[in-house]
C-alpha positions as CSV (number, residue, x, y, z in Angstrom):
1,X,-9.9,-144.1,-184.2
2,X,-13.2,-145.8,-184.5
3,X,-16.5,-145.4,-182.0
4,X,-15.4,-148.7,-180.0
5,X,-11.8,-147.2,-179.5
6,X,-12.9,-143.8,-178.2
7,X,-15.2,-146.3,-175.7
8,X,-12.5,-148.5,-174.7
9,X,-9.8,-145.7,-174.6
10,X,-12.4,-143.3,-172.6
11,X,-12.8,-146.2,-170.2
12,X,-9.3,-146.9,-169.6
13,X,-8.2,-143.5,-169.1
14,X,-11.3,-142.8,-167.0
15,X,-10.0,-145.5,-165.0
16,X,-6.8,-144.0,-164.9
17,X,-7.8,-140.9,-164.1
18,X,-10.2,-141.8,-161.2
19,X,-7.4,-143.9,-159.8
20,X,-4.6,-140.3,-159.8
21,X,-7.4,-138.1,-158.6
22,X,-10.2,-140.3,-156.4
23,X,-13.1,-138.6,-154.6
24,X,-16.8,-138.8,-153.6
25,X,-18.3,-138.6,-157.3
26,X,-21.6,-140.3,-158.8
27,X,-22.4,-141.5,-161.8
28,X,-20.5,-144.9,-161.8
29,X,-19.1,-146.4,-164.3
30,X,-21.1,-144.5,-167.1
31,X,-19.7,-141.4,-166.1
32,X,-16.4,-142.8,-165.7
33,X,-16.2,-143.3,-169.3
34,X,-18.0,-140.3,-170.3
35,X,-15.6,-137.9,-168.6
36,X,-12.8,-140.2,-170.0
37,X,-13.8,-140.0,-173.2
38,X,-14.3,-136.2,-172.9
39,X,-11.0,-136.0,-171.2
40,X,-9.4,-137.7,-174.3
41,X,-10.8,-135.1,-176.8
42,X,-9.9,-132.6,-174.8
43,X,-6.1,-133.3,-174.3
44,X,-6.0,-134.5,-177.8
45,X,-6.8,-130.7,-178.4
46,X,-4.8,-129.1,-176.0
47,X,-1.9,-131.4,-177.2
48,X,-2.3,-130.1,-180.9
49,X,-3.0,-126.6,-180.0
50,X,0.7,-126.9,-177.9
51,X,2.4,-128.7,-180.9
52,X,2.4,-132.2,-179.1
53,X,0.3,-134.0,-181.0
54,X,-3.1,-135.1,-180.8
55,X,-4.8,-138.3,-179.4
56,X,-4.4,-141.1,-182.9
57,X,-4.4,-144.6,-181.2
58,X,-3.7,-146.9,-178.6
59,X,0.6,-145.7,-177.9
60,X,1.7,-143.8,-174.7
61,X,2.1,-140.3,-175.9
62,X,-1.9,-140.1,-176.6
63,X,-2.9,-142.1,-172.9
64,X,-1.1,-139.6,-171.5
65,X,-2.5,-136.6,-172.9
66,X,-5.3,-138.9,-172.8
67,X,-5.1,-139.1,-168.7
68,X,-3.9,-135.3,-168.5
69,X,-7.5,-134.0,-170.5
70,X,-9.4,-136.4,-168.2
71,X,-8.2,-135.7,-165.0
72,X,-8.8,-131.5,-166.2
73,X,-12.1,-132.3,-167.0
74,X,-12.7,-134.5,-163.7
75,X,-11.1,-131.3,-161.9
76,X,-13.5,-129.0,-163.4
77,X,-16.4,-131.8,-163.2
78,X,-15.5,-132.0,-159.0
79,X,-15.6,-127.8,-159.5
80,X,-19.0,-127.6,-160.6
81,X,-20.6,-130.4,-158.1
82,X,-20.0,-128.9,-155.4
């Protein structure tokens, strides 16, 4: 996947992951896609390290463990705040 795509996936899935899990946190809409972008690396790597797969494109298997790493790292990212 290309810079854009990492961008447009980390948006949607930190969407996504704001929408399953909402609460009191800054940053906007910058963060938002930050943390979803982070969140798709990191469930990209948990997936492979379990055998599931990694994040390769836009299907539903990778926005889901797309969603999954984001909403681990917006648990964690709520964790530290406070």
């Amino acid at each position: 996947m290309g810079f854009i795509s990492w961008i447009v996936l980390g948006l949607i899935v930190g969407a996504l992951a704001k929408w399953i899990m909402p609460g009191p946190d800054g940053g906007g809409m910058v963060m938002t896609i930050l943390l979803g972008i982070a969140g798709a690396f990191v469930g990209g790597y948990i997936g492979q390290m379990l055998g599931w797969g990694g994040v390769s494109g836009f299907d539903i298997g990778s926005l889901v463990l797309a969603v999954l790493g984001a909403l681990l790292v917006l648990f964690i990212y709520n964790k530290l705040r406070t």
